[in-house]
FILUM-526504 format. One record per atom (N, C-alpha, C, O): z, x, y; residue in three letters. Coordinates in steps of 0.1 Angstrom, whole numbers, padded with zeros to 4 digits, always signed. Atoms other than C-alpha are relative to their C-alpha. Example, Ala and Ser with C-alpha at 12.3 -4.5 7.8 and 13.67 -1.06 7.14 Angstrom:
# residues 2
+0000+0009-0012ALA;+0078+0123-0045ALA;+0000+0009+0012ALA;+0007+0019+0012ALA;+0000-0009-0011SER;+0071+0137-0011SER;+0008-0008+0011SER;+0009-0003+0022SER;
//
This chain:
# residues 207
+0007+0012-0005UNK;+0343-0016-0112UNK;-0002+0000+0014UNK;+0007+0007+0020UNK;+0009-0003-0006UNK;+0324-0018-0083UNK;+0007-0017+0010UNK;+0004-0028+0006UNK;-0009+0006-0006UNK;+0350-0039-0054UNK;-0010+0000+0009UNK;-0017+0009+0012UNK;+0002+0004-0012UNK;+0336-0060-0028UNK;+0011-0003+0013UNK;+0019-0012+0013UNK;-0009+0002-0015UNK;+0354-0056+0009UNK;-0008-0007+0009UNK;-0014+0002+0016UNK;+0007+0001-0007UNK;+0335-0079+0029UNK;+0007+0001+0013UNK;-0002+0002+0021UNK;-0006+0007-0008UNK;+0365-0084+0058UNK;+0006+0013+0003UNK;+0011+0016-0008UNK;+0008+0007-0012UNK;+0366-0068+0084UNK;-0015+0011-0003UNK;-0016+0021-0011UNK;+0015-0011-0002UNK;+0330-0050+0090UNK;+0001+0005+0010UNK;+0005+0000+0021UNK;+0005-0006-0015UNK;+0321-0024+0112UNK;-0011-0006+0005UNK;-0016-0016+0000UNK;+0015-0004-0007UNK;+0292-0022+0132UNK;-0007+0002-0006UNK;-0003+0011-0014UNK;+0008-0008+0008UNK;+0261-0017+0114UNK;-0006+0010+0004UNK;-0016+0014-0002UNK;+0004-0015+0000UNK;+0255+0013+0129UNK;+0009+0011-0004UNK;+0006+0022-0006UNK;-0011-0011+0007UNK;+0288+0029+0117UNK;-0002-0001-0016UNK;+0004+0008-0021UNK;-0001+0004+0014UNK;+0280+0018+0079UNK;-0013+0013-0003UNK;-0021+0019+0004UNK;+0013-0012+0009UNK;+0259+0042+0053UNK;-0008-0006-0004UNK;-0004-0017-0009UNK;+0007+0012+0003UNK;+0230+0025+0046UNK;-0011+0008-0014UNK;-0019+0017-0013UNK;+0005-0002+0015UNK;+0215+0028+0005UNK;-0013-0007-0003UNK;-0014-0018+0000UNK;+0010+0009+0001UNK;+0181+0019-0005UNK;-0002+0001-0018UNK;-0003+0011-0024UNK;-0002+0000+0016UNK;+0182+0009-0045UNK;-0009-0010-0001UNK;-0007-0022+0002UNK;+0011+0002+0005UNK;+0147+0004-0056UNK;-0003-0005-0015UNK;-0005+0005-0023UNK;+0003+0004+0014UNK;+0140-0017-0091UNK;-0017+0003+0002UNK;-0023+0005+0013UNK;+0015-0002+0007UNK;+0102-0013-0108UNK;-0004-0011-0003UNK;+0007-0016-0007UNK;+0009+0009+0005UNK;+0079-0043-0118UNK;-0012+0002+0007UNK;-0017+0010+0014UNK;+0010+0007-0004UNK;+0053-0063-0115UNK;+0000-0014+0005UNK;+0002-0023-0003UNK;-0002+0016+0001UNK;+0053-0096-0097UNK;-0003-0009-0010UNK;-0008-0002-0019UNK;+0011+0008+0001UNK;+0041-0127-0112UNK;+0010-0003-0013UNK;+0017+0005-0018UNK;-0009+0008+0012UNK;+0060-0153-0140UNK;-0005+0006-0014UNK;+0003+0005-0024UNK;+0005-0004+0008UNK;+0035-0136-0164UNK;+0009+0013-0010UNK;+0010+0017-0022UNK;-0006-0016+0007UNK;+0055-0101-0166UNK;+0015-0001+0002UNK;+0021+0009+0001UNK;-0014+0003-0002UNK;+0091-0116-0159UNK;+0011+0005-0011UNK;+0023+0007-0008UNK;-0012-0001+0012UNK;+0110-0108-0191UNK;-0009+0017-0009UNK;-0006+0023-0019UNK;+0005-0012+0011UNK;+0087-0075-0202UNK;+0002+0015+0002UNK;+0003+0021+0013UNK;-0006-0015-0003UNK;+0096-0042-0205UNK;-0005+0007+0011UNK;+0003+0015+0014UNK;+0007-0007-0010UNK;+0076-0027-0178UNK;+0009-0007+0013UNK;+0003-0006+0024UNK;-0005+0008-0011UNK;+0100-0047-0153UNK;+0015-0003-0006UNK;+0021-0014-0005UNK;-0017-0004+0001UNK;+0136-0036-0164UNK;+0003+0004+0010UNK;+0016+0005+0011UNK;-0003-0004-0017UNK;+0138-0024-0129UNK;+0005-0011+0006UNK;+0017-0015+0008UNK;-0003+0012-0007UNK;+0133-0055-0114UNK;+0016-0007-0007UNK;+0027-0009-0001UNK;-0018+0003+0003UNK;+0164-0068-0140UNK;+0013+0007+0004UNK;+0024+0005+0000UNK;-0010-0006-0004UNK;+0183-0048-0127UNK;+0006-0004+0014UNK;+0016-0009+0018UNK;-0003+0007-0014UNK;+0179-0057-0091UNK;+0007-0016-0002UNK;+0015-0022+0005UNK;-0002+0019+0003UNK;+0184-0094-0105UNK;+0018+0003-0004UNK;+0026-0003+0003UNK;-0011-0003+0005UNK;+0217-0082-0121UNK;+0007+0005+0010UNK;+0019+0001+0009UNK;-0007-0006-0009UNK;+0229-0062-0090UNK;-0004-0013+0008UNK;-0010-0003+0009UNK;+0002+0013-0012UNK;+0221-0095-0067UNK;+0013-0009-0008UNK;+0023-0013-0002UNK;-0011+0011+0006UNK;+0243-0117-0092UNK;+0019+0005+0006UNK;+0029-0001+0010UNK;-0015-0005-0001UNK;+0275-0091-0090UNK;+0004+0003+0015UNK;+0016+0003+0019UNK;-0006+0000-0016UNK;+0274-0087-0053UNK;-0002-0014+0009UNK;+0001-0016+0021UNK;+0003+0013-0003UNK;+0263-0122-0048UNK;-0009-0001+0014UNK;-0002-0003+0025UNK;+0008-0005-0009UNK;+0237-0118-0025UNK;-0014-0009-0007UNK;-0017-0008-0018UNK;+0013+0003+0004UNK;+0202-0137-0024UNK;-0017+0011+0005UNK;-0021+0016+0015UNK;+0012-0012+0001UNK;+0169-0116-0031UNK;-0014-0009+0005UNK;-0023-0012-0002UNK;+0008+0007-0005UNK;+0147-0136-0006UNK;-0009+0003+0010UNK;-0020-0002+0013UNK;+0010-0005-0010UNK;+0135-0117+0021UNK;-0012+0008-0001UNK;-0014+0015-0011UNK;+0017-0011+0004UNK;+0099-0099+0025UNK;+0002+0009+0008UNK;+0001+0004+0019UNK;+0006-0007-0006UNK;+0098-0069+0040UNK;-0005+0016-0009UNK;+0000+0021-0020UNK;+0005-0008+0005UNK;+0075-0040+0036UNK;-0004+0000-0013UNK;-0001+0010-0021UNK;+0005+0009+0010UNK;+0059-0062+0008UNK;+0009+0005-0011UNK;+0005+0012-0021UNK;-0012-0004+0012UNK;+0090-0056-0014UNK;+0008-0016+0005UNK;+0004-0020+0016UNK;-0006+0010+0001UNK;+0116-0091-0019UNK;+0008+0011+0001UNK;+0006+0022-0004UNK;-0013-0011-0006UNK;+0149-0073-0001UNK;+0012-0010-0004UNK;+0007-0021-0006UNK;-0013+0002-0006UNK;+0186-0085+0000UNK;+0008+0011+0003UNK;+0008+0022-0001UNK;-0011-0012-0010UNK;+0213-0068+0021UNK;+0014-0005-0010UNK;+0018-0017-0013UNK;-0016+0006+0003UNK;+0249-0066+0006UNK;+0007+0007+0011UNK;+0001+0017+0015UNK;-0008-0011-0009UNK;+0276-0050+0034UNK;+0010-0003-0006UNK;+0010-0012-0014UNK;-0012+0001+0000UNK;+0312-0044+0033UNK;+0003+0004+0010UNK;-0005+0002+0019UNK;-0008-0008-0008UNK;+0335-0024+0054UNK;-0006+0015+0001UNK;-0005+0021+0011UNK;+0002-0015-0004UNK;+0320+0012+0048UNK;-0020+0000-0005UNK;-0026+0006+0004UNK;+0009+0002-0001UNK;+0283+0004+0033UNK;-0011-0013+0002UNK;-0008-0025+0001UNK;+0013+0009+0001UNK;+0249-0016+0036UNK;-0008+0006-0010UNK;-0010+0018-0012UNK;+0004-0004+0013UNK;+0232-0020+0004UNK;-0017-0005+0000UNK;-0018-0018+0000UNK;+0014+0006+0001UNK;+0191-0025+0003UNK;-0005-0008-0011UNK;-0017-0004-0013UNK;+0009-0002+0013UNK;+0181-0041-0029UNK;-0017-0006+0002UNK;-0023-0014+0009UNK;+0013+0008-0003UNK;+0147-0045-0034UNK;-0008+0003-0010UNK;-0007+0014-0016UNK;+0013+0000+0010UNK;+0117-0052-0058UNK;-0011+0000+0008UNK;-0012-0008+0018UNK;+0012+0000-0009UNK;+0082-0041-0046UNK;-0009-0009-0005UNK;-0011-0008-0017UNK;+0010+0011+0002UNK;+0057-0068-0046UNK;-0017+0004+0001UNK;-0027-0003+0005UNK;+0015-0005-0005UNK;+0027-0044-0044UNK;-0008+0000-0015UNK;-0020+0002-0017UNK;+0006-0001+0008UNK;+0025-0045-0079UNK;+0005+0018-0007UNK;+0003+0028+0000UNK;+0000-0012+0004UNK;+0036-0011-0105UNK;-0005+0008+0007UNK;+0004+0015+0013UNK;+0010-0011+0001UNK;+0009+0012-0095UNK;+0004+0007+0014UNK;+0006+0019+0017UNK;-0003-0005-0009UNK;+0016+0009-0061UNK;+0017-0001+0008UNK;+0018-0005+0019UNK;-0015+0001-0001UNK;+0054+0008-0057UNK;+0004+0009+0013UNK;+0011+0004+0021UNK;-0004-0006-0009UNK;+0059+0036-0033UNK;-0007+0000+0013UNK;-0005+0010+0019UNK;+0002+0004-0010UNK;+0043+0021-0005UNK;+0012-0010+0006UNK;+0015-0008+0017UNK;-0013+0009-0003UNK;+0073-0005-0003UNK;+0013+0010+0003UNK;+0019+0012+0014UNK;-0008-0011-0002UNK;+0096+0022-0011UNK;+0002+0009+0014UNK;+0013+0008+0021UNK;+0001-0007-0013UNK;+0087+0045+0018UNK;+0003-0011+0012UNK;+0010-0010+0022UNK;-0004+0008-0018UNK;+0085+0018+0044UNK;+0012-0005-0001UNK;+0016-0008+0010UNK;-0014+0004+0000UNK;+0118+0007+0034UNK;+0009+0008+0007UNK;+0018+0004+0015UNK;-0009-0014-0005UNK;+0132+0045+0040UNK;-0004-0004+0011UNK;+0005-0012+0016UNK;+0004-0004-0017UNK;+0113+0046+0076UNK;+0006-0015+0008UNK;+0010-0016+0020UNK;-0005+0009-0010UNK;+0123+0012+0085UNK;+0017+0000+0004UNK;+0022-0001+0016UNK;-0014-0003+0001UNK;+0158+0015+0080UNK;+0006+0017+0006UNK;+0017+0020+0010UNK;-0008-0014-0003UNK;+0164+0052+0088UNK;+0005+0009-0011UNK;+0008+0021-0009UNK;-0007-0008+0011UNK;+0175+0062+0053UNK;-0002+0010-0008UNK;-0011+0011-0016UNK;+0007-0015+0007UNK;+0174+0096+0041UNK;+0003-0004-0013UNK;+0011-0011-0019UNK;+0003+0003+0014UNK;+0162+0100+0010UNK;+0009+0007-0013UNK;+0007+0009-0024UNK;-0016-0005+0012UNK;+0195+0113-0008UNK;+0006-0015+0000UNK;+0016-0017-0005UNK;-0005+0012-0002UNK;+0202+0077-0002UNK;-0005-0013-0004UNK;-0001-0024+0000UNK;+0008+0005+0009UNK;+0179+0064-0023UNK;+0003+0000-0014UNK;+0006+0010-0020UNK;+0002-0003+0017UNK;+0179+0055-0061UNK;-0009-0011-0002UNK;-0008-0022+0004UNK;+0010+0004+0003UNK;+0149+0043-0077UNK;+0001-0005-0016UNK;+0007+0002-0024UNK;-0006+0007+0017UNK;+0152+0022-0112UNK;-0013-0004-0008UNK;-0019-0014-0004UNK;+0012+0006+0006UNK;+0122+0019-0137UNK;+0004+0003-0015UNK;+0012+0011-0019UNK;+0001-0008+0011UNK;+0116+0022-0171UNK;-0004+0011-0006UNK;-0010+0019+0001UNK;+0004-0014+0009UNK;+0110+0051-0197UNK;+0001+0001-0010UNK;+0012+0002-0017UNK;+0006+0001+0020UNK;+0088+0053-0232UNK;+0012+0010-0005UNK;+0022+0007-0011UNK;-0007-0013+0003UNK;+0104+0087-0235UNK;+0018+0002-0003UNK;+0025+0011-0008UNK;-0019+0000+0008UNK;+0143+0074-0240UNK;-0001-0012-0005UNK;-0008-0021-0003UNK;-0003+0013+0014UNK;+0154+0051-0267UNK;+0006-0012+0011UNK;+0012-0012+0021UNK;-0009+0016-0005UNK;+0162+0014-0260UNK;+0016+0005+0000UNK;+0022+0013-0008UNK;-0016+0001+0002UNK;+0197+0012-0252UNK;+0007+0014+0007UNK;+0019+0017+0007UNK;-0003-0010-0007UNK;+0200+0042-0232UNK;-0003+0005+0015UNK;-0012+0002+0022UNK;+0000-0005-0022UNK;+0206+0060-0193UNK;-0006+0009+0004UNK;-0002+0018-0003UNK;-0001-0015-0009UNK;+0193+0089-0175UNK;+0003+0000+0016UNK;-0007-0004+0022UNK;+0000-0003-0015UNK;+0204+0095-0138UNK;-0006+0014-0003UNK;-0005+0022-0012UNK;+0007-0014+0000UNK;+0183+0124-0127UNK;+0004+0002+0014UNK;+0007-0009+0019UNK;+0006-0004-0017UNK;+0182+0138-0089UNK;-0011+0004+0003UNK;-0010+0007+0015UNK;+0011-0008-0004UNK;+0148+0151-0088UNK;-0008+0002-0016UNK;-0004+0004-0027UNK;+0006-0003+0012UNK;+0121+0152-0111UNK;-0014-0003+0001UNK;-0017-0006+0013UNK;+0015+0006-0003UNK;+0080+0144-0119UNK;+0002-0018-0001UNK;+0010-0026+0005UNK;+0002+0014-0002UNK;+0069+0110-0128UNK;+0003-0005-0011UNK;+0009-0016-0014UNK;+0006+0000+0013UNK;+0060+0118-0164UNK;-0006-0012-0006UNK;-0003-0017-0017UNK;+0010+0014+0002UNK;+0034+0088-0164UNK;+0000-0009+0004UNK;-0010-0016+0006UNK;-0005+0014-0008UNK;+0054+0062-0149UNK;-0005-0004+0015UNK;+0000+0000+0025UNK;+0005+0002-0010UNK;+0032+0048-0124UNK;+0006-0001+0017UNK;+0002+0003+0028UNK;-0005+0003-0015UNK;+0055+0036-0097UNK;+0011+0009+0004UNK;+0016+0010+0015UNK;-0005-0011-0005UNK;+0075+0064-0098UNK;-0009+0015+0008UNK;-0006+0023+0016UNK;+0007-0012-0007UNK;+0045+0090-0092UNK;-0011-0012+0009UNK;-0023-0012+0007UNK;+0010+0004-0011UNK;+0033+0066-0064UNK;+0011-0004+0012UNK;+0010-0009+0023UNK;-0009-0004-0011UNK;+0065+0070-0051UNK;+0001+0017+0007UNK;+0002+0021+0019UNK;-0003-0011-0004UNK;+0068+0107-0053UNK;-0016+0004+0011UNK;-0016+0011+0020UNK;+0012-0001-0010UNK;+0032+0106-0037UNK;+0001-0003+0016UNK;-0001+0004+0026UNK;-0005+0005-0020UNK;+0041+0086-0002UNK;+0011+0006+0003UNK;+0012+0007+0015UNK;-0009-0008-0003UNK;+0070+0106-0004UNK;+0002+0016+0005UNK;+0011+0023+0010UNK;-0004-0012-0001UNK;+0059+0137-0004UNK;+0007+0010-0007UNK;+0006+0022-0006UNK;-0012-0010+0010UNK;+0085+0152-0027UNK;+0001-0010-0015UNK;-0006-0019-0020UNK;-0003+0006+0016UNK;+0100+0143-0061UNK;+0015+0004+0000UNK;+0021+0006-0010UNK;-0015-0006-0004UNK;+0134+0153-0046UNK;+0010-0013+0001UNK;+0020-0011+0008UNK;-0007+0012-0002UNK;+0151+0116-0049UNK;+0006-0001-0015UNK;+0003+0004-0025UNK;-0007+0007+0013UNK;+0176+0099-0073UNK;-0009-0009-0013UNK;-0020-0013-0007UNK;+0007+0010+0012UNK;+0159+0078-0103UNK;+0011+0000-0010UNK;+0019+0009-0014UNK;-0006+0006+0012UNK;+0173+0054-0129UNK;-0007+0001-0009UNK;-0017-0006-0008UNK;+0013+0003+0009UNK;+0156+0060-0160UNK;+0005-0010-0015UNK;+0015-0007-0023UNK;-0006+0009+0008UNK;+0158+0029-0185UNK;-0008+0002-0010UNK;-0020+0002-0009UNK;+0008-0008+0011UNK;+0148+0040-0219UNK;-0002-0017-0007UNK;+0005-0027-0008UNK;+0013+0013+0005UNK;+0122+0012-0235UNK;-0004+0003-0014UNK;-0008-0005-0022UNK;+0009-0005+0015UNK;+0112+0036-0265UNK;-0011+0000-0002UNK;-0017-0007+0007UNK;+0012-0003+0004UNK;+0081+0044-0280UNK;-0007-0012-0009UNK;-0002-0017-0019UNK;+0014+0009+0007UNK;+0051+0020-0291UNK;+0000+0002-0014UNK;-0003+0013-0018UNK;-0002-0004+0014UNK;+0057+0014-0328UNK;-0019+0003-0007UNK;-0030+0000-0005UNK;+0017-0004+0002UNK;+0027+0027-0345UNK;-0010+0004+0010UNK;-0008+0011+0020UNK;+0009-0005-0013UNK;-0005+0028-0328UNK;-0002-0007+0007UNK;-0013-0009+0012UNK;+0001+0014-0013UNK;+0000+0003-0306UNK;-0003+0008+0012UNK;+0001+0020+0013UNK;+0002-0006-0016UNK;-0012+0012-0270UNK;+0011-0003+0009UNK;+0014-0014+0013UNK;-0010+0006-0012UNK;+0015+0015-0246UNK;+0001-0003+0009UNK;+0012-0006+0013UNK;+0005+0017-0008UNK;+0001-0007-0222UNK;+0005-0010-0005UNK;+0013-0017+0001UNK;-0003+0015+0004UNK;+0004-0034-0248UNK;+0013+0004+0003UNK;+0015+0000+0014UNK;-0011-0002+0004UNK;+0038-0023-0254UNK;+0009+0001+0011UNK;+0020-0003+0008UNK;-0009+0004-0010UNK;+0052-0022-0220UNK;+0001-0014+0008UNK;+0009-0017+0016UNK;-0001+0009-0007UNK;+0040-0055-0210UNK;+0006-0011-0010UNK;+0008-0023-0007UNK;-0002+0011+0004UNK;+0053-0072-0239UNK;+0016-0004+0005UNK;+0023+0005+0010UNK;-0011+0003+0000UNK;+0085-0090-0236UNK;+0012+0007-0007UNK;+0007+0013-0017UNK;-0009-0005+0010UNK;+0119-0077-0252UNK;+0006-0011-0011UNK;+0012-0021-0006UNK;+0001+0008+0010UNK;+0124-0095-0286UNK;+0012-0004+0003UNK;+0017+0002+0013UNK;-0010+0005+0005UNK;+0152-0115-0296UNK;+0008+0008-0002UNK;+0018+0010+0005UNK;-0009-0010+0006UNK;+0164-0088-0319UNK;+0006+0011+0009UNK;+0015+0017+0005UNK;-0008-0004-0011UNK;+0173-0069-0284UNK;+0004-0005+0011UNK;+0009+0002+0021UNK;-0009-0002-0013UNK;+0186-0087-0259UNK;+0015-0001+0003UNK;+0020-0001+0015UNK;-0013+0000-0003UNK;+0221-0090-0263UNK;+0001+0016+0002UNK;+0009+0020+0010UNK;+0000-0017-0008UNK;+0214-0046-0260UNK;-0002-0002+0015UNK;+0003+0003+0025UNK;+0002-0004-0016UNK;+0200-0055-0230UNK;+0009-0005+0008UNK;+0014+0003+0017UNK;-0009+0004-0006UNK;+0224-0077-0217UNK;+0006+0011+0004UNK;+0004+0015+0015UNK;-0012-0015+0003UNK;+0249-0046-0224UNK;-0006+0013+0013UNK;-0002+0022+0020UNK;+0007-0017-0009UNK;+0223-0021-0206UNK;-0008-0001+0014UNK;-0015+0007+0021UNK;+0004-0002-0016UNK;+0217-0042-0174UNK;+0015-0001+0009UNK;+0018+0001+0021UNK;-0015-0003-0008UNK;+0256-0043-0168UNK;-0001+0014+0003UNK;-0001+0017+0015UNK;-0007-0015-0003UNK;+0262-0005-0171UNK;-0012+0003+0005UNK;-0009+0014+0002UNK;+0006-0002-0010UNK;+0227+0001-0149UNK;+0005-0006+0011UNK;+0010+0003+0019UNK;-0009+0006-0008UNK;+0241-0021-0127UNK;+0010+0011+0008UNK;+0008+0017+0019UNK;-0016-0007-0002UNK;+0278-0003-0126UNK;-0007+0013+0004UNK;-0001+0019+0013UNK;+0006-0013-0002UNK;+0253+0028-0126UNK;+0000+0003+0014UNK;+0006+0012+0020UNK;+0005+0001-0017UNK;+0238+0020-0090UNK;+0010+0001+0006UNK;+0010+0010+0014UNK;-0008+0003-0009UNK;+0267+0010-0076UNK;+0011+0015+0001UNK;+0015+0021+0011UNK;-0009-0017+0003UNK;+0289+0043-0090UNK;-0006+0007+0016UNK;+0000+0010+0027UNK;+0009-0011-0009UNK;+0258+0062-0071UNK;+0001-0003+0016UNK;+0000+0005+0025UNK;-0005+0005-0015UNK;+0267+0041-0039UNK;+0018+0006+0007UNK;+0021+0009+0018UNK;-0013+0000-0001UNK;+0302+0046-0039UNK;+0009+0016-0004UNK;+0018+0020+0003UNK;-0007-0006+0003UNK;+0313+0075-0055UNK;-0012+0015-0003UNK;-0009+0025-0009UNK;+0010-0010+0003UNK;+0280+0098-0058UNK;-0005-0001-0011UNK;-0001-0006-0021UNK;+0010+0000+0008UNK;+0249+0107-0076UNK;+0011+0007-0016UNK;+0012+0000-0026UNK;-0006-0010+0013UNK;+0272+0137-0103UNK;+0009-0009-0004UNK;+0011-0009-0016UNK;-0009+0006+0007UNK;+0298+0114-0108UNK;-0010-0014-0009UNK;-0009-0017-0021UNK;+0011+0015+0007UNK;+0270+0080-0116UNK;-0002+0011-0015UNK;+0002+0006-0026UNK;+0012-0009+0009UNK;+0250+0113-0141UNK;+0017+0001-0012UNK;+0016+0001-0024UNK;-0013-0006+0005UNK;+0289+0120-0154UNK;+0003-0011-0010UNK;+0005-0009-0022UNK;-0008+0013+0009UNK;+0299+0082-0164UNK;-0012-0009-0009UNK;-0010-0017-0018UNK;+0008+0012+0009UNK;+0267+0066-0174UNK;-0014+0005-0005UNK;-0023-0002-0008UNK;+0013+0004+0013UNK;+0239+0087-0194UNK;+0001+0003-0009UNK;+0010+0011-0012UNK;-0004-0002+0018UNK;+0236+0089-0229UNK;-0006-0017-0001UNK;-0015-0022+0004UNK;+0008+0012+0011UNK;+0233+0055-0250UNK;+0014-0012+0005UNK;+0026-0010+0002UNK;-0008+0011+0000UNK;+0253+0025-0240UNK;+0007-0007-0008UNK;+0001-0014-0016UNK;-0004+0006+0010UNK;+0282+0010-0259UNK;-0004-0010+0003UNK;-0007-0014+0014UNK;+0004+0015+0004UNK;+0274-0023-0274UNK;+0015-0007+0004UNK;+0025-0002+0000UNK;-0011+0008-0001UNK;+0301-0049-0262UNK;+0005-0010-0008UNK;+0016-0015-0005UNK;
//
C-alpha cells in the first residue's frame, strides 16, 4: 500500500518529480465510457492521495501530490484523445521530467476487461493518444498502463464500442481494476517500473 509522508518536506528541488498521464476525452458526454479509463484512474489516484484535480496547465487538468522524497503530476489531457501528447510533452518540458519518469494510462481492445499490462516501451497499436504521444515524443521508449477494454462483440465498430459506457454487469470489475491500476502507478513511483510489471499484470482478482 502506497504510504503518504507529507511532514517534513524537502525542497522541491531535492524531490523526484513523476508525470502519470490518464487518457480520455473531455466533456460529461464521454465521462463513464470505455475510451476514458485513463482518466478513471487519474480520478481514483486523486481520491487515494487526496489531492484536487483543478489546475490547467499545458491544456491537461493537473494535481500535485508531494511528500518527503516525491512530487507526483497527475493529469488528464483536455486536448481531446487524438491529441493527447501535446499535453503530455509540455508537461515533461515544463517540469523537467525525464521521460523514465513518466507513465502513461489508456485503454486497450487487445486485453480482456479485467486485466494489466505495464510495458516500458512499445508502438501505439491504434490507440490514438498514445501514438500522438509517441509522435511529440519522438520515441516510444516510455512507461504505459495498458487497461484491457476487450474486443467489440460482433460486428460492432470499435468506435461505437469504445465510446459506450461500461454496463452494469461490469462495474463492480471495474471498481476492482481502478484500485490495482491505481496501486499500479503508485508501485511505479515508489518502487519501480519491473517491480509495478512483477506485482500487477495479468487479470485482476475480483474482491
Amino acid at each position: 500500500m502506497f504510504r503518504m509522508l507529507r511532514k517534513p518536506q524537502q525542497p522541491e528541488s531535492n524531490l523526484t518529480t513523476y508525470l502519470i498521464a490518464g487518457f480520455g476525452n473531455p466533456g460529461r458526454e464521454y465521462l463513464n465510457t470505455r475510451h476514458n479509463i485513463g482518466f478513471m484512474v487519474i480520478d481514483r489516484l486523486c481520491r487515494k492521495l487526496d489531492v484536487f484535480l483543478g489546475k490547467m496547465q499545458s491544456n491537461a487538468l493537473t494535481a500535485t501530490f508531494k511528500d518527503d522524497r516525491v512530487r507526483i503530476i497527475l493529469a488528464k489531457p483536455q486536448t481531446y484523445m487524438n491529441l493527447s501528447g501535446q499535453s503530455v510533452v509540455g508537461l515533461l518540458h515544463f517540469y523537467k521530467i525525464p521521460v523514465e519518469q513518466m507513465l502513461v494510462i489508456h485503454d486497450d481492445m487487445d486485453i480482456p476487461f479485467g486485466s494489466l499490462r505495464i510495458r516500458p516501451s512499445g508502438g501505439s497499436g491504434g490507440q490514438r493518444g498514445l501514438g500522438s504521444t509517441i509522435e511529440k515524443l519522438g520515441s516510444q521508449d516510455f512507461a504505459r498502463l495498458r487497461m484491457g477494454i476487450g474486443r467489440p462483440p460482433g460486428r460492432m465498430d470499435p468506435k461505437d464500442y469504445v465510446l459506450q459506457s461500461f454496463p452494469t454487469s461490469e462495474q463492480q470489475t471495474l471498481d476492482t481494476v481502478l484500485d490495482a491500476a491505481a496501486e499500479a502507478a503508485l508501485t511505479f513511483v515508489r518502487q519501480g517500473l519491473d517491480t509495478a510489471m512483477n506485482r500487477f499484470n495479468g487479470t485482476v482478482e475480483k474482491t
